[in-house]
Structures are given as C-alpha cells and as structure tokens.
matplotlib code that plots the C-alpha trace (Angstrom):
import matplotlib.pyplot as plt

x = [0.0, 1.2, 0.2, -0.1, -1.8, -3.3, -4.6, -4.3, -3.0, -3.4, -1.1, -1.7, -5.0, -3.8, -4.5, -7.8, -9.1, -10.6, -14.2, -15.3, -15.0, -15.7, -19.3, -19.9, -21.6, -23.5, -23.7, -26.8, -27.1, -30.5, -32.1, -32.5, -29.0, -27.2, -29.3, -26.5, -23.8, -22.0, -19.8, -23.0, -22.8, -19.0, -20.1, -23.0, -21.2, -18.1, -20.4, -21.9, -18.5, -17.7, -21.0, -20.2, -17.1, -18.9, -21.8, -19.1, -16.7, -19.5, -18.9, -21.8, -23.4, -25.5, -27.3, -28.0, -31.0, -31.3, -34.9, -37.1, -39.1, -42.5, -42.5, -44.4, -41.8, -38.6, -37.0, -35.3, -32.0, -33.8, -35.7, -31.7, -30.2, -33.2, -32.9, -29.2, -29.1, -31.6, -30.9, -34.4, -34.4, -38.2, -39.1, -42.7, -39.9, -39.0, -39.7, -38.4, -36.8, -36.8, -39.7, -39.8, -42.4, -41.1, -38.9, -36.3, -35.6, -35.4, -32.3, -31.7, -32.5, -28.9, -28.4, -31.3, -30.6, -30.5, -32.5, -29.6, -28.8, -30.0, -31.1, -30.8, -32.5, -31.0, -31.8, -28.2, -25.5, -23.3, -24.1, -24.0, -26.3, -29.7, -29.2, -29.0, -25.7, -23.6, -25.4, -25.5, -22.0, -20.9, -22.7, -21.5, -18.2, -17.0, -14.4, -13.9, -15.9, -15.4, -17.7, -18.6, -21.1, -22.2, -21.1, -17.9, -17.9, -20.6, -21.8, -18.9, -16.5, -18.7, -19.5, -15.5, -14.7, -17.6, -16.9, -13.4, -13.9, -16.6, -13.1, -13.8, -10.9, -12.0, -11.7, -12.5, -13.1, -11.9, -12.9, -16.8, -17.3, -18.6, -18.7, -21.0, -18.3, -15.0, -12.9, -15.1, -14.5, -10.5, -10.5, -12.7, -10.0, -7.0, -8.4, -9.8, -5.9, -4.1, -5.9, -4.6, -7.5, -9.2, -7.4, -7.4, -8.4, -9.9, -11.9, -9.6, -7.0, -9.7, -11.4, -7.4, -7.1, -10.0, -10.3, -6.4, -7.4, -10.7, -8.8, -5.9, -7.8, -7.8]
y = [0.0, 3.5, 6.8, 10.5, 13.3, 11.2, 8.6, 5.0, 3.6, -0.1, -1.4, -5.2, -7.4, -8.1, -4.2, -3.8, -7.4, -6.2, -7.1, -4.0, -2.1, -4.3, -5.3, -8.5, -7.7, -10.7, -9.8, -11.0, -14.3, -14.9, -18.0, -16.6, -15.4, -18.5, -20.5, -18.6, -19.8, -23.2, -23.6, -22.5, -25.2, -24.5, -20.6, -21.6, -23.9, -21.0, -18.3, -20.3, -20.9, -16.8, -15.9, -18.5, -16.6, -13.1, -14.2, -16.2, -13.0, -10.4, -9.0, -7.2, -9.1, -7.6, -8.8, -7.5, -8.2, -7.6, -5.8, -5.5, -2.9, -3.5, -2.4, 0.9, 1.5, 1.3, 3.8, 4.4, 2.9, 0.2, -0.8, -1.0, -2.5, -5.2, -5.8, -5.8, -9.1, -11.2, -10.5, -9.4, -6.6, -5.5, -4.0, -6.4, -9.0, -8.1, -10.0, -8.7, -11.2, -10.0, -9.0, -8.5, -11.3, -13.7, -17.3, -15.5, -12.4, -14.4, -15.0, -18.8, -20.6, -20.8, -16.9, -16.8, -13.4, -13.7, -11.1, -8.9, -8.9, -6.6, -7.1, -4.0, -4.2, -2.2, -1.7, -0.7, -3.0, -1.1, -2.3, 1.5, 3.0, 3.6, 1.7, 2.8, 1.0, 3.4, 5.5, 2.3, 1.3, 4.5, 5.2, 2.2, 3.5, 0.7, 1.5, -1.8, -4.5, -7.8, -8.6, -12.1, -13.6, -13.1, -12.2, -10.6, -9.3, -7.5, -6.3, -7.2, -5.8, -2.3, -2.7, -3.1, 0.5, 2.0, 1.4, 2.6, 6.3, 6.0, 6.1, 2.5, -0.4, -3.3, -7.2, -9.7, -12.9, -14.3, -17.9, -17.3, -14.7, -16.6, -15.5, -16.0, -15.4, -16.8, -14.1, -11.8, -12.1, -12.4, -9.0, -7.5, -9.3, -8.3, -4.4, -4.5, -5.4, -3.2, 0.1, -0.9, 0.2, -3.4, -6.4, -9.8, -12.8, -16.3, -17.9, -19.5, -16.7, -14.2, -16.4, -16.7, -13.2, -11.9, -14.6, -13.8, -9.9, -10.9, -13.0, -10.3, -6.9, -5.8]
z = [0.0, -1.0, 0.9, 0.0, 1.0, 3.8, 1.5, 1.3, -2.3, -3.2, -5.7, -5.2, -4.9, -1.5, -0.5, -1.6, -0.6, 2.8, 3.3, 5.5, 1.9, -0.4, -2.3, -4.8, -7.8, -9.6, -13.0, -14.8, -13.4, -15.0, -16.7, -20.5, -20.3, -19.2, -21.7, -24.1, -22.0, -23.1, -19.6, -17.4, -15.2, -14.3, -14.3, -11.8, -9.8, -9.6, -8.6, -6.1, -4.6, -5.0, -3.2, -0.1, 0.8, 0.6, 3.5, 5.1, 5.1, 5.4, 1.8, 0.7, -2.2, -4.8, -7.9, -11.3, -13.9, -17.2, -17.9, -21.1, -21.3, -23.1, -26.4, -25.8, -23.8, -25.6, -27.0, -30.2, -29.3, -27.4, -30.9, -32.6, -29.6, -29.9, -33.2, -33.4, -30.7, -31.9, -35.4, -36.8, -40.0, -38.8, -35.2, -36.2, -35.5, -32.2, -29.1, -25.5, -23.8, -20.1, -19.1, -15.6, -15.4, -17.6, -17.0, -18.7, -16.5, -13.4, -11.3, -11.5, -8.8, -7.6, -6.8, -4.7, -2.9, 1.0, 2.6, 3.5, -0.6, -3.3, -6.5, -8.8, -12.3, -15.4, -19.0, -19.6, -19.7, -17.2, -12.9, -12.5, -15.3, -14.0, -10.9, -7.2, -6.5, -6.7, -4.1, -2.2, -2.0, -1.7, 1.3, 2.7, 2.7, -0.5, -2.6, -4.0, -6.1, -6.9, -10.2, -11.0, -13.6, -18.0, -19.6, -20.0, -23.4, -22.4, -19.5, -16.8, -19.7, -19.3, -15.3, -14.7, -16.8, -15.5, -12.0, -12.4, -13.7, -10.7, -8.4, -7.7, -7.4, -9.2, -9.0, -12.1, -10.7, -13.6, -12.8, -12.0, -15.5, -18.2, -21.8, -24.9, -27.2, -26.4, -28.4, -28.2, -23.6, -24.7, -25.6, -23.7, -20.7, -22.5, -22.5, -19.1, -18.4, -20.5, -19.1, -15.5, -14.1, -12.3, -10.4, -11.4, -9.3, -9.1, -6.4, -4.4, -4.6, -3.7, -1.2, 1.0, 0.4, 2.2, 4.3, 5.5, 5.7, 8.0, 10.5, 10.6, 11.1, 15.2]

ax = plt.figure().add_subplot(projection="3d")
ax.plot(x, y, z, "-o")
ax.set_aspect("equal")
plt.show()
C-alpha cells in the first residue's frame, strides 16, 4: 500500500481485498442469459463458490438483472439494440426477452438473494447506469468490487470501466465470468488489463485473500 496526502494507495490485490469495503456484484445471473452460455454449469457452480465466501466473510453481495421494457416503452435505441441481438431486420420481429415477469428475467434458482442482498435491475449493460448501486455502495463507505457472472464481453466488460472512472478499485473474478463469445470475452479481458485500471483474481485466490485480511484486522 502506498500513501499521499493522507490517502491510502493499493497497488496489489492483496490491498484492496478487505471485506469491510468491499461489495460482490453478480452480473446478470439470469435463466435466459445462461441458456446462451456453453460452460454455465461450471459458471453456476463457480459463482456459487464466490457468493459462499462473501456471506461467510461479510462482503456485501448484490445482484444485477437484465430488464425488457415493453415495447411501448422502448425507445429508439432500445428498438436498434433489440434488433441488433436477436438479429431481426423489422421492429414487427422483435420479441423482448426479459420482461420483468417472464422465466427468462429471473435469477436462476442458484443466486437466490439472501434477505440482506440486493437485487438491482437495469436496461443498460453497465451495474451502474440507472441503478441505485452506486449510491449504495458509496454510502457504505465501499471502494472496492469484486464482479462475477455473464457475460464478459458485455456487461462485466462495461461494469468493470464504468466502476473505475466511478473512483472505484475493481476485482474480475476471472474464474466465475462466463462469456457468450470466447474471443469476443478475450479482448474484452486483455483491454480491461491493459488500461490498469481493475485487479485480477480467481476464487480460491480471492477467497485466502480476504479470508487472510478478516482473521488479521484488530
């Protein structure tokens, strides 16, 4: 840890994995989505693992969902966007995929939020457009996230830079983010890690690290 100015610096994962200012965010862990995903079950199963040692360390957790709008409600850009993912050439063609009632939008059954969990639902792809959390974790006093889930191409890919020129540190759990498109997540990695801004982790590295900081704070 560097100082100046009376301000703590991380340089390593070890400095910013401390659980008193630290959140999980669960990116998009929803049925439709991991439908897309070939690996899900490894993705699920890794996840599952991440979100253990955030209750068990006291690491607040949050969710994300991806929302439809109806279609009287979608804007311009929403129409393109649409069209654009499910590869339609008339908006007649569109169907909205996550709708807030639908199988689709739901959190699979794995992710069920404890009651002490949020779940925060978007229509962008970044965690922090349109969304509460970053009034939440910043009145919490958290500076850092962890981000785990699909997919990273995407979303993650655009949570991780978002959060940063928020002021926030953050952690790819590299492990538990799964990916649509394996190239496509490659880059978006080798980016992510080329503007310095976020740290790189897997589960069990990130699960001793915070672990270590709990047992060692007075």
């Amino acid at each position: 840890m560097h100082h100046a100015f009376g301000l703590d610096i991380p340089r390593t994962l070890e400095d910013v994995c401390d659980p008193r200012r630290m959140a999980l965010v669960v990116y998009d862990m929803q049925v439709g989505i991991l439908h897309q995903i070939a690996n899900r079950a490894e993705i699920v199963a890794k996840v599952v693992d991440l979100l253990r040692v955030a209750r068990e360390t006291g690491i607040r957790v949050c969710f994300t969902r991806h929302l439809s709008l109806p279609k009287e409600l979608m804007g311009a850009f929403q129409w393109r966007m649409a069209m654009a993912w499910q590869r339609v050439e008339r908006v007649e063609d569109v169907k909205p995929w996550f709708l807030r009632d639908s199988p689709s939008f739901q959190l699979v059954p794995e992710m069920t939020p404890q009651p002490s969990e949020a779940i925060f639902d978007k229509i962008a792809m970044s965690a922090f457009e349109g969304t509460p959390l970053n009034i939440a974790l910043r009145d919490c006093g958290v500076n850092v996230f962890a981000i785990a889930g699909v997919a990273t191409e995407i979303g993650i890919d655009l949570s991780v830079r978002h959060g940063a020129d928020l002021g926030y540190f953050p952690i790819v759990v590299r492990d538990a983010c799964g990916a649509g498109h394996h190239d496509a997540a490659e880059r978006a990695m080798a980016t992510i890690g080329f503007l310095g801004d976020a740290f790189f982790t897997d589960v069990d590295e990130f699960s001793g690290l915070v672990r270590r900081r709990l047992t060692s704070t007075p």
